[in-house]
Structure formats: structure tokens, C-alpha cells
C-alpha positions as CSV (number, residue, x, y, z in Angstrom):
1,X,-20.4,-14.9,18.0
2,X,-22.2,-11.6,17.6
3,X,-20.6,-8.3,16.8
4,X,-19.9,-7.0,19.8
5,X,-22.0,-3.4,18.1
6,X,-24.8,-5.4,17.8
7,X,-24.9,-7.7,20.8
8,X,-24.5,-4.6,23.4
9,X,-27.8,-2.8,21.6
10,X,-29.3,-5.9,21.4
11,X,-28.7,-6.3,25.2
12,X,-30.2,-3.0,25.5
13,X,-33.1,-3.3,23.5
14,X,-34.3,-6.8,24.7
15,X,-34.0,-5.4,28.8
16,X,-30.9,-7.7,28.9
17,X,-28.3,-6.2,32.0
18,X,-25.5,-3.9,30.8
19,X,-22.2,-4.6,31.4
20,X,-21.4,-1.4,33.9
21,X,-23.6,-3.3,36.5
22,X,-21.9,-5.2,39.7
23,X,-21.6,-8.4,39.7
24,X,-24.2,-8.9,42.5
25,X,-26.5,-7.3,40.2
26,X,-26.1,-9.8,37.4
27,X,-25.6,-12.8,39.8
28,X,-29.0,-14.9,38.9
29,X,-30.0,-18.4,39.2
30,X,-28.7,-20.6,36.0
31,X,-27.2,-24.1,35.3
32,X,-23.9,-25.0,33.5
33,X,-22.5,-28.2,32.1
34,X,-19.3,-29.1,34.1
35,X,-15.9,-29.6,32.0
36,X,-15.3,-32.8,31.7
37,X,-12.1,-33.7,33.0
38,X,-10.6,-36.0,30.0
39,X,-7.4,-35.7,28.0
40,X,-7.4,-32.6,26.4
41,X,-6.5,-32.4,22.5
42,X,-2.9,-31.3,21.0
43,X,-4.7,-27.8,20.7
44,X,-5.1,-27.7,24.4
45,X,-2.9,-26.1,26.3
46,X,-2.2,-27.8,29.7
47,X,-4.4,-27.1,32.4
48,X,-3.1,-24.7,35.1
49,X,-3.2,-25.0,38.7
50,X,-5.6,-23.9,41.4
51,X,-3.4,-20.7,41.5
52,X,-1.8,-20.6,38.0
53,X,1.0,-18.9,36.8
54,X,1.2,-15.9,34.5
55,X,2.0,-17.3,30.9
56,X,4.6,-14.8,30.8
57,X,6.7,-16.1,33.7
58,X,9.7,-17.7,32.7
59,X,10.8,-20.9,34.5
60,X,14.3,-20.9,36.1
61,X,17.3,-21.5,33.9
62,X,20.8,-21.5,34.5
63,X,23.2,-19.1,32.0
64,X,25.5,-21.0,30.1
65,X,28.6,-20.1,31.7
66,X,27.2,-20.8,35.5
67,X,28.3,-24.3,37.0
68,X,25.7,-26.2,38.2
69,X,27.9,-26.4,41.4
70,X,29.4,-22.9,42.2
71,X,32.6,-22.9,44.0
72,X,32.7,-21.7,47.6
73,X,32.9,-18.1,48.2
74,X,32.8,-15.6,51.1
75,X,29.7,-15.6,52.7
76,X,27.5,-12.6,52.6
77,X,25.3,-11.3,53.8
78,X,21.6,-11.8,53.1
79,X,20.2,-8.2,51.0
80,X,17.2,-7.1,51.6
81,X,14.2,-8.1,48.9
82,X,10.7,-6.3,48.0
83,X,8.0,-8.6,47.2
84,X,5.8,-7.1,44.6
85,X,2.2,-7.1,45.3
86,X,0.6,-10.0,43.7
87,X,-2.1,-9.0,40.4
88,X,-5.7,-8.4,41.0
89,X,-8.1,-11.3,40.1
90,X,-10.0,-10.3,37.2
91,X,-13.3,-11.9,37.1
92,X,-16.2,-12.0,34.2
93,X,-19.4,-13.4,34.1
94,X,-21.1,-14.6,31.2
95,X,-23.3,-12.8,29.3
96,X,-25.8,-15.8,27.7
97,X,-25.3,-19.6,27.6
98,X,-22.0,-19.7,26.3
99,X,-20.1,-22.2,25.0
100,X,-17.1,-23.6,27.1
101,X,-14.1,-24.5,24.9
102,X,-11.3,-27.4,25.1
103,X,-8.8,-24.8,23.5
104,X,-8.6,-21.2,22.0
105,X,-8.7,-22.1,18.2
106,X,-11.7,-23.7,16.1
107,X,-9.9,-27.3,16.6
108,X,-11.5,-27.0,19.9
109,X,-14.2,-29.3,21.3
110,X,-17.7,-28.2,23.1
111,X,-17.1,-29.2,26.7
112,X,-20.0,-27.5,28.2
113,X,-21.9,-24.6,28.6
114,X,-21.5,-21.7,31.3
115,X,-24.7,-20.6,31.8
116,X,-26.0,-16.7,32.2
117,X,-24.2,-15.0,34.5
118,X,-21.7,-17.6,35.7
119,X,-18.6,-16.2,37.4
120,X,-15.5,-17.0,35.7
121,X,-11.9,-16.3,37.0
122,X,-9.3,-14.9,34.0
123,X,-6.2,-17.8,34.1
124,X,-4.1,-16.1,31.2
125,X,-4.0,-13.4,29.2
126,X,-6.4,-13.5,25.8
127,X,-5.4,-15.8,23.2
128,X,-7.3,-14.8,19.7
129,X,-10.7,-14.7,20.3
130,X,-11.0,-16.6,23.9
131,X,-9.7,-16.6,27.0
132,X,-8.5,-19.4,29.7
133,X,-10.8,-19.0,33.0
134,X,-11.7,-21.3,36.0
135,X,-15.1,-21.5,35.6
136,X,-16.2,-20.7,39.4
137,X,-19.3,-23.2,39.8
138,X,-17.1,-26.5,39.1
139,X,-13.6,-25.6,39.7
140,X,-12.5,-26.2,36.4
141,X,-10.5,-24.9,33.5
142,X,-11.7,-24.4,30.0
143,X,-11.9,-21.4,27.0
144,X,-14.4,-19.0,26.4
145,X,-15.2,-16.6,23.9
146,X,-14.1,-13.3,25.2
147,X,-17.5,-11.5,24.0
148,X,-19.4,-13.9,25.4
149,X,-18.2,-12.2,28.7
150,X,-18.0,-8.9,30.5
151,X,-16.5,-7.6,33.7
152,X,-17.3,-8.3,37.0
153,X,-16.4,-8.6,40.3
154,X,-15.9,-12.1,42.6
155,X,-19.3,-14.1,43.5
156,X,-20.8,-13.0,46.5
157,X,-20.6,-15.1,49.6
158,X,-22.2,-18.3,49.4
159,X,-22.8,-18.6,45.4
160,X,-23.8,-20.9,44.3
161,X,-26.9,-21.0,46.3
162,X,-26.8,-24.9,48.1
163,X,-30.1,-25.6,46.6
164,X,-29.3,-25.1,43.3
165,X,-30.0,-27.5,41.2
166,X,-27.7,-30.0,39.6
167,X,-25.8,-28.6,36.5
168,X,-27.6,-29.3,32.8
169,X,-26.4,-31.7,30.8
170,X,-27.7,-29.7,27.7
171,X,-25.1,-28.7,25.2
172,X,-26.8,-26.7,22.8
173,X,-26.0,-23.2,22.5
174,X,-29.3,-21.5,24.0
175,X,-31.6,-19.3,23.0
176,X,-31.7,-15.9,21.3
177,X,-34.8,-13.4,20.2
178,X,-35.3,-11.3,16.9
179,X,-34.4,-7.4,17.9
180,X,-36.4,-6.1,14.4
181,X,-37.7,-7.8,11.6
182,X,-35.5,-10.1,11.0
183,X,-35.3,-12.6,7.4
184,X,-35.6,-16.2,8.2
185,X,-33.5,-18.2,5.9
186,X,-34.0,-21.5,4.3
187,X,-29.7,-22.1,4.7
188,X,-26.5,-20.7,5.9
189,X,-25.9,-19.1,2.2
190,X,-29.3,-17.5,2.5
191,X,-30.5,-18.3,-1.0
192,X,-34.1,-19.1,-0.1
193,X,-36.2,-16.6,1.9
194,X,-38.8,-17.8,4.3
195,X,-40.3,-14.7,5.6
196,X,-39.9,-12.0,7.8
197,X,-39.9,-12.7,11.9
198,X,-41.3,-10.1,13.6
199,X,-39.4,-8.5,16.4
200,X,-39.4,-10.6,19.8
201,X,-39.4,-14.0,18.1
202,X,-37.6,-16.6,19.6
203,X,-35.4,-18.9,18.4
204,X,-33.4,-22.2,20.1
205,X,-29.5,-21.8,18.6
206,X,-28.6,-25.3,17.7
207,X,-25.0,-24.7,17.0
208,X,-22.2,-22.3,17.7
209,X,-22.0,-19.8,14.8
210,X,-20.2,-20.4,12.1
211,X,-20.6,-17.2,9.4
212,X,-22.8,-14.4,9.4
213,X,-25.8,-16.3,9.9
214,X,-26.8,-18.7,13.3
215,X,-28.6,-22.2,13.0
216,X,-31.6,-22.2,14.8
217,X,-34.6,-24.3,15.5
218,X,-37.9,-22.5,15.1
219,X,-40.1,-23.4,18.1
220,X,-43.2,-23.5,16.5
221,X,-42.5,-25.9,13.6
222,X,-39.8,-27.8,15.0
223,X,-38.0,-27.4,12.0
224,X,-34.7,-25.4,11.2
225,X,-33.5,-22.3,9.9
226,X,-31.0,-19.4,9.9
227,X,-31.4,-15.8,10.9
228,X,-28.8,-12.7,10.8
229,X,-26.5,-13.0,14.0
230,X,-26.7,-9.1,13.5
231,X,-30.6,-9.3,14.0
232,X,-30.8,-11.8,16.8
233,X,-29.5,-11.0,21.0
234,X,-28.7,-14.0,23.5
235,X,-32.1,-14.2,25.8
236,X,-32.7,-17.2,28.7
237,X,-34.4,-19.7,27.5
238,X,-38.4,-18.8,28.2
239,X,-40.7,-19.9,30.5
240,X,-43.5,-20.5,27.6
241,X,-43.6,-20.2,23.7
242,X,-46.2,-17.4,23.1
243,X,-48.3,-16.6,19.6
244,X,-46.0,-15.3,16.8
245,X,-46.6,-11.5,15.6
246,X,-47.2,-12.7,12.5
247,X,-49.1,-15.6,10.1
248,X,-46.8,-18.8,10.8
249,X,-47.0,-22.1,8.8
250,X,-44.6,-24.4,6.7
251,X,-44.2,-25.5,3.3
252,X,-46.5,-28.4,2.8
253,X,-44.9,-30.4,-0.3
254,X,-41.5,-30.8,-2.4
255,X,-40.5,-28.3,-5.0
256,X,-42.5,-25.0,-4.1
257,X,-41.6,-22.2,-6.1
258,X,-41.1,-18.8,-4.6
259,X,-42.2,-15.8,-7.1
260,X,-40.8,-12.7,-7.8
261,X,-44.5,-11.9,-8.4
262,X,-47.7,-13.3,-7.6
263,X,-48.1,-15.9,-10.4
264,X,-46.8,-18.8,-11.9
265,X,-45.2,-16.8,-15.7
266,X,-43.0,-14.9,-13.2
267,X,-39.5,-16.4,-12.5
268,X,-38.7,-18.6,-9.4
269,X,-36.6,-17.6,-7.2
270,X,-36.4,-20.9,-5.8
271,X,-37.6,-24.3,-4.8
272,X,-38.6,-25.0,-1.4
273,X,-38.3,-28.7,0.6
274,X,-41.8,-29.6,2.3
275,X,-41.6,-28.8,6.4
276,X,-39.9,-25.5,6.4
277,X,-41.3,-22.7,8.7
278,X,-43.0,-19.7,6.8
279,X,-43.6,-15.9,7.9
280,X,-46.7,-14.6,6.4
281,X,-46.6,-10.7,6.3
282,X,-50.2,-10.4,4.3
283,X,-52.1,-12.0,1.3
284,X,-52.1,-10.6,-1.9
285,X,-54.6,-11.8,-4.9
286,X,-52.8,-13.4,-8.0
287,X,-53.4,-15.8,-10.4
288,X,-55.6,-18.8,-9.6
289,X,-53.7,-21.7,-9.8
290,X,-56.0,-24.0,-8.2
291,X,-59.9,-22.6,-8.8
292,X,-61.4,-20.1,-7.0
293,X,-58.2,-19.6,-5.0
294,X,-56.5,-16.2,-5.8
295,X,-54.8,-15.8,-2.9
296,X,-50.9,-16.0,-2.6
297,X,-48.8,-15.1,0.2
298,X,-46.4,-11.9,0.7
299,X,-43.2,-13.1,2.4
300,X,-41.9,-9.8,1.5
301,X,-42.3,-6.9,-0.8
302,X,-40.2,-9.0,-3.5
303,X,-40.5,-12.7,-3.0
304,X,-44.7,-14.8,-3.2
305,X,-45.6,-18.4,-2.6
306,X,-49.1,-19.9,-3.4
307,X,-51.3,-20.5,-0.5
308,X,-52.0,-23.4,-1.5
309,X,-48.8,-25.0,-0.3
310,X,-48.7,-23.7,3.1
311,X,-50.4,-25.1,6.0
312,X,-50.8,-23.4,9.5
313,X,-48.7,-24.2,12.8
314,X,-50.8,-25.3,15.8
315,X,-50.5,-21.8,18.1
316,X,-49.1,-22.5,21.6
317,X,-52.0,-20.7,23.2
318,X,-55.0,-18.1,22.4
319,X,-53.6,-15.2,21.1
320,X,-53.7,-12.1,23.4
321,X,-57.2,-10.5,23.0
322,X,-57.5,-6.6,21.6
323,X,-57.0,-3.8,24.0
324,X,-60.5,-3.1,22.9
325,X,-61.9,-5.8,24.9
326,X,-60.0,-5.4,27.7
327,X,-63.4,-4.3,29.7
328,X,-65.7,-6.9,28.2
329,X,-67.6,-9.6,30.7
330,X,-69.6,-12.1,29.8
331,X,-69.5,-14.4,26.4
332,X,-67.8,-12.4,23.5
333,X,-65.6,-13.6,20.6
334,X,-62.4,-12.6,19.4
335,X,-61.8,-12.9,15.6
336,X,-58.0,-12.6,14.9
337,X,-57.6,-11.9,10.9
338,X,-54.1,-12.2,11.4
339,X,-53.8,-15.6,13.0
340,X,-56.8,-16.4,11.5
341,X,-58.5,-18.2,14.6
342,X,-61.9,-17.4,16.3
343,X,-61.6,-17.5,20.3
344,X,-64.7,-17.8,22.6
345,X,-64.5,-15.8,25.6
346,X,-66.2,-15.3,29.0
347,X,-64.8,-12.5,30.6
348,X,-61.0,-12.2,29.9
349,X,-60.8,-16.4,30.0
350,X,-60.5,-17.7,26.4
351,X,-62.8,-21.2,26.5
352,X,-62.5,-22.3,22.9
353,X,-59.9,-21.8,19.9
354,X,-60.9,-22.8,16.5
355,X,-59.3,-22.2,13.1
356,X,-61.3,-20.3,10.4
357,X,-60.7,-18.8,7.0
358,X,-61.9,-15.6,6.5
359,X,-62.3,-12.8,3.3
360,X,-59.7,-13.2,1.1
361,X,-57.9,-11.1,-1.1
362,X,-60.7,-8.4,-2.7
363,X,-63.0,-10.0,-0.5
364,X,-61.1,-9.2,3.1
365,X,-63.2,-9.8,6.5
366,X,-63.2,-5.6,7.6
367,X,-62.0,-5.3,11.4
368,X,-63.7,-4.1,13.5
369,X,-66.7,-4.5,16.3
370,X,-69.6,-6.0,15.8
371,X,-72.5,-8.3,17.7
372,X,-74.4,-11.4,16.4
373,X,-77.6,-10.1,14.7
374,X,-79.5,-13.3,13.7
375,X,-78.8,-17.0,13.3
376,X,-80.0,-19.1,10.7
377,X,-79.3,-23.6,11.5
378,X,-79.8,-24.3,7.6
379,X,-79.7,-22.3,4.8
380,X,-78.3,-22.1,0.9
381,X,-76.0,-19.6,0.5
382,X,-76.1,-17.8,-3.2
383,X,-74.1,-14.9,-4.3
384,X,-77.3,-13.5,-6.5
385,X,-78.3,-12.7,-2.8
386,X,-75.3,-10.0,-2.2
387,X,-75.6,-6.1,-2.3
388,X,-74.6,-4.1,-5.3
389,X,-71.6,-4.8,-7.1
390,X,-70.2,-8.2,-4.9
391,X,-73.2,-9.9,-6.5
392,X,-71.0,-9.3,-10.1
393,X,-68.4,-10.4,-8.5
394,X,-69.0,-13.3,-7.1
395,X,-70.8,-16.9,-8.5
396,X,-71.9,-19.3,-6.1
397,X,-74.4,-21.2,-4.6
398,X,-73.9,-23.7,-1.4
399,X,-76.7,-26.1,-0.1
400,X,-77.1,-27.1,3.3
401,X,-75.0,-24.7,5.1
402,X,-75.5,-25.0,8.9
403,X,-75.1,-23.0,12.0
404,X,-74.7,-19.5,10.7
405,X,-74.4,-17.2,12.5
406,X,-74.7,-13.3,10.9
407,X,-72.4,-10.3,12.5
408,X,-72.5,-7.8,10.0
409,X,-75.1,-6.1,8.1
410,X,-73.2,-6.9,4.6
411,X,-73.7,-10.7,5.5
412,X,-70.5,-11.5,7.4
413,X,-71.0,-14.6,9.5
414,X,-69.6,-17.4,11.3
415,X,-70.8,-20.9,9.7
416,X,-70.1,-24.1,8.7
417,X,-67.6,-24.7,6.0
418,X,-67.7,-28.4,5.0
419,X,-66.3,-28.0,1.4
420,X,-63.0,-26.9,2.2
421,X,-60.8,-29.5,3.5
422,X,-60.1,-29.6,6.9
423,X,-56.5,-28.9,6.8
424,X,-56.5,-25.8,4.5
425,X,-58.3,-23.9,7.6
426,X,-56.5,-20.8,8.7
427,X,-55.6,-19.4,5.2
428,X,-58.0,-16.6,3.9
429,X,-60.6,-18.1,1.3
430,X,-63.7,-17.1,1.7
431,X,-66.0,-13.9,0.4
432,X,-65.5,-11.8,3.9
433,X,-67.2,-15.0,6.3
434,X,-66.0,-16.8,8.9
435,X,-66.0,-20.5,8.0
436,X,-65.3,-23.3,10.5
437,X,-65.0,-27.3,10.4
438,X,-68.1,-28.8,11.4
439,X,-67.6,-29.6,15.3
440,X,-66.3,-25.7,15.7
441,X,-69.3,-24.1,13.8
442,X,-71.8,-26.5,16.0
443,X,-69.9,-25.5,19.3
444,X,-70.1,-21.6,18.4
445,X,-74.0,-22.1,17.5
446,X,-75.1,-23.7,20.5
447,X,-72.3,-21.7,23.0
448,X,-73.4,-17.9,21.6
449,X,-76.4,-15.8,21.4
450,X,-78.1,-13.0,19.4
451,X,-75.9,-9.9,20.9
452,X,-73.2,-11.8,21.9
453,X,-70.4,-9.5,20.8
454,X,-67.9,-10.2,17.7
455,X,-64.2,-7.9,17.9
456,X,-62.3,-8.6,14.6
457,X,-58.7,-7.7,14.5
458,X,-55.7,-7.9,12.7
């Protein structure tokens, strides 16, 4: 479980309810897994009744001395007898999808899940880190980590709603969401580094935690992970995946090395399996391992992987547009250098999403606003045809190059790319254009216009 420190400022900081609110406050629409009612392990205590009785409560006994038949006596007279007022119900409700527990120690089995905001009655006092409650939605007893919970008052009349709908039969954990940049780990022991998640990411918690560190399923990639617990706050599960803050792919064959510096002579810090999910903070040039590829990418200040083991994720949806658009009508294209997609707009209504590669490292696509200047169906690119000192540093010469379409006054463009292979798209390659695959640069050419506008953004 999270640190309590952590998971109440995480509560704040992702708009997640405080604890000081009433319980009608909190009250919200969620699901839970009923306990199941089967024979419950040695580690289980038994079950108490509807109306259980304090642990503390001694049953009856007789003293030693007393007979079990007392001899007749003189009758007296009945004393008088206060009957102490009976212990207020203390109630709880859940704080995230939490697990619901056979017992209070780790020999306990997953029985279900309470879901956010389920009300759940106290039975006994606290034993280690959970405590016994009737979990108000089936009627049953089970455990639950006591800071998975905070105080509350009863449910209100009539909960749950009727028309609720049947309890999950899910039993994973739920969902949490980065709270800062938060490392992504290749295993629990957090000997590989896979990059740096952006605040807001979410993540599907696979398994209870266990450590410092939670499992968790990256939604993009489908494959799995670990993050800090410290970094990470319990969130409902969302209503969509949107488009990572930051460059998002996975490793793309066995035995990767991670570099302590952008090249192959300095040490590796590790090999990496192919399918793991990779956080991209920025592109650094390095030493060409493949030709005419310098380009290596920054998982963090300290740790560099060759791009040309990475491939993208497909995004979910369009990344949002710039703020500097936000008034635009008509046809208009959004370049994101970070995702590394171009996105055909009318209006505010993205039409089209295509991968590109733009400038790479030394050769980086500027940002900024620009409009299609002229448009060229055929033509050989050569870099003896570049402005001052690029055409030194540059030597090529590309036939046939079709549907380009110029931007810039330095020779930025959108246009086919049809020597790059198709699934390297979406890494930064080129010398500051916008290449596309074949069937995207076609679409562009015969969808845009001279002065349809170009907004390139990190």
C-alpha cells in the first residue's frame, strides 16, 4: 500500500476527495466484487455475526470454586442494573479499489475488491495492518487494509442506488496516475530504467504491492512495468486512454544495451528484452551505429538507448492541438515534434493522423508557425542545393521524391519518404523535413493548398 504521506498529497494533487468530507459527499457510483462465501483458511478468523461482538468480550465462565448447581439460598431481591449505552458504529469508505482480504496477515487470499467509496462497517478492532468490516453493499465480512480507508459516516438512505449495476467480477487491483515524473522500471528491483513518465500517466495496477515499487500494466503497449508507489495515487479507472506527455515506444529486439553515454565504447548499463514500454524525454546525436543515423534517445540525463531499436506505440487519438490554433477555421495542419505525427485539421476537427520523421539531432525541425509556400509533385532532392553551411554538412541526393510540399523558406517540407522503412516512422531522421509513407504524403498533397497553414510544436 502507499505511505499514507504520499497517498493523502497524492489525493490532493490528482483532485481526489479528502478525507474531512461527509460520507454523502464521497458516496459515488462504483462496483465491487462480493466475498465469496467459502471456507475460510486457518488464518481466517471466524466470521462474526450480523451484530458481532467486541473481540474483547469475554464469554461466560464459571470460577473454579462455584458449583455448577448452587445450593438454595434466601431469596432476594432483584438489584437494580444500568445498561451501558451500546458503542457507536464506526463506518469507513474506501478510498480506491481496494483489495478485500480472507484474513489480516499476507497468508490471506484476494476475495474481491471494494470499489471507491464503498461503505464499510468496523467489526473489530485493527489487527496489524487491516481491519475486519461488513462490507455494506453485500452483507459480508472480509479484511481490508486500514489505509485503503478513511472515516465516514453510514450510507445514506437508499444506497446502493436499485439500478446499479451488478457488482464486477474484476479482481485486479485498479488503476493509479503518475503525481511527477515518475521512473518506469523494467522489474521490482529497478535495475533497468525505461524512462521517465510524465506527470498524469496512467497506469492499470496488476497486483497488490509487494515492496516499494507496484506492478503495473502500461496502457499503451500492453506490456508491464513498475513505478515508485511513492510517485503514483489510486485514480478510477478512466473513461478513455489519452496521448502520453511524452515520446512513447518499446524496445524492438533482444539484448538492447542501455548507455551511460550516447555510444556504443561507453559501458552498458543493461540489456533490455524486446516489448518493453519506453519514455522518450528528447534525442541527442551520438555515434552512428547504423549509417546516417546519429540519433539516440535520452531516457534520462544518465542512461541512452539507440533509436534504432525503438519503435513507436500507435496513439489512442490526435494529440491535443496548440493553444495557438485554438482560433484557426478551415484546413490547417498540426505538426507535433514531440509525438512526431502530422494531423490534418478543419476547424478544431482533426481528419487525418499520420506518422512522420522529422530533423534530427543538429538538423531539428524549428517550431513554430508557418503556411505552405509552393508544391513541387516530383523532384530530386540534393543537399548541394542547401543554404550556407548545411550544404557542408550534409551529402545526399534522392530521385523521384513526390508530393512535396515546402513550409519554410530554409526548405522544410512535407513529402514522400519511401527509403525509410515504413515501421521506423515517428523517430527523428531527417535534415529538418517532414517525411511520410507514401499513401500519407499523397493524401496531404491532394487534401492541402498553397496557404494552408503549418503550426509545429513540441
Amino acid at each position: 500500500m502507499l505511505q499514507r504521506r504520499h497517498f493523502l498529497g497524492l489525493l490532493s494533487l490528482c483532485g481526489l476527495v479528502g478525507l474531512q468530507l461527509p460520507a454523502r459527499a464521497l458516496a459515488a457510483p462504483a462496483t465491487v466484487t462480493p466475498v465469496r462465501r467459502t471456507p475460510t483458511p486457518a488464518a481466517t478468523p471466524t466470521p462474526v455475526s450480523k451484530s458481532p461482538t467486541p473481540a474483547s468480550t469475554p464469554a461466560a465462565t464459571l470460577a473454579p470454586s462455584q458449583s455448577p448447581s448452587p445450593s438454595p439460598g434466601p431469596t432476594q431481591a432483584p438489584q437494580p442494573t444500568s445498561t451501558p449505552a451500546s458503542a457507536p458504529q464506526a463506518w469507513v469508505q474506501a478510498l480506491a479499489p481496494s483489495p478485500l482480504w480472507s484474513g489480516p496477515d499476507d497468508n490471506a487470499i484476494q476475495l474481491g475488491t471494494a470499489a471507491r467509496w464503498d461503505y464499510l462497517l468496523i467489526a473489530q478492532p485493527q489487527n496489524g495492518q487491516r481491519l475486519y468490516v461488513l462490507v455494506a453493499r453485500t452483507n459480508d465480512y472480509a479484511w481490508v487494509d486500514a489505509l485503503s480507508v478513511g472515516p465516514s459516516g453510514p450510507p445514506p438512505p437508499g444506497w446502493p442506488p436499485a439500478e446499479q449495476a451488478a457488482p464486477t467480477t474484476d479482481l485486479s487491483v485498479g488503476w493509479v496516475a503518475t503525481a511527477t515524473d515518475a521512473p518506469l522500471w523494467a522489474d521490482a528491483t529497478a535495475s533497468l530504467l525505461l524512462g521517465l513518465a510524465p506527470a498524469y500517466t496512467v497506469f492499470k495496477q496488476v497486483e497488490p504491492q509487494s515492496g516499494s515499487r507496484l506492478h503495473v500494466q502500461d496502457p499503451y503497449s500492453g506490456a508491464d512495468a513498475w513505478v515508485d508507489a511513492s510517485s503514483v495515487g489510486a485514480i478510477d479507472a478512466p473513461s478513455q486512454i489519452g496521448t502520453p506527455g511524452r515520446w512513447w515506444g518499446i524496445s524492438y529486439v533482444d539484448g538492447a544495451n542501455l548507455r551511460g553515454q550516447p555510444s556504443t565504447r561507453a559501458d552498458s548499463l543493461g540489456t533490455l528484452t524486446s516489448g518493453l514500454p519506453l519514455v522518450v524525454s528528447g534525442w541527442v546525436a551520438g555515434e552512428e551505429v547504423v549509417a546516417d543515423n546519429p540519433t539516440w534517445a535520452v531516457l534520462n540525463g544518465t542512461t541512452y538507448l539507440y533509436s534504432s531499436v525503438l519503435r513507436p506505440v500507435a496513439l489512442p487519438s490526435a494529440p491535443p492541438p496548440p493553444d495557438a490554433a485554438s482560433s484557426y477555421r478551415g484546413r490547417w495542419i498540426d505538426l507535433n515534434l514531440t509525438q512526431q505525427v502530422v494531423v490534418a485539421y478543419e476547424g478544431q476537427n482533426p481528419v487525418r493522423l499520420a506518422r512522420t520523421s522529422t530533423g534530427r539531432p543538429g538538423w531539428e525541425t524549428a517550431a513554430g508557425a508557418y503556411s505552405i509556400q509552393r508544391r513541387v509533385p516530383n523532384e530530386t532532392m540534393d543537399s548541394s542545393s542547401l543554404i550556407g553551411l548545411d550544404a557542408s554538412r550534409a551529402s545526399y541526393k534522392v530521385d523521384n521524391v513526390r508530393w512535396t510540399q515546402y513550409f519554410s523558406s530554409d526548405g522544410k517540407a512535407l513529402h514522400e519518404n519511401y527509403w525509410k522503412p515504413r515501421d521506423e516512422f515517428g523517430i527523428p531522421s531527417s535534415h529538418g523535413c517532414a517525411g511520410l509513407v507514401a499513401e500519407d504524403a499523397l493524401w496531404f498533397w491532394n487534401w492541402a493548398d498553397i496557404g494552408v497553414p503549418v503550426v509545429a510544436h513540441f
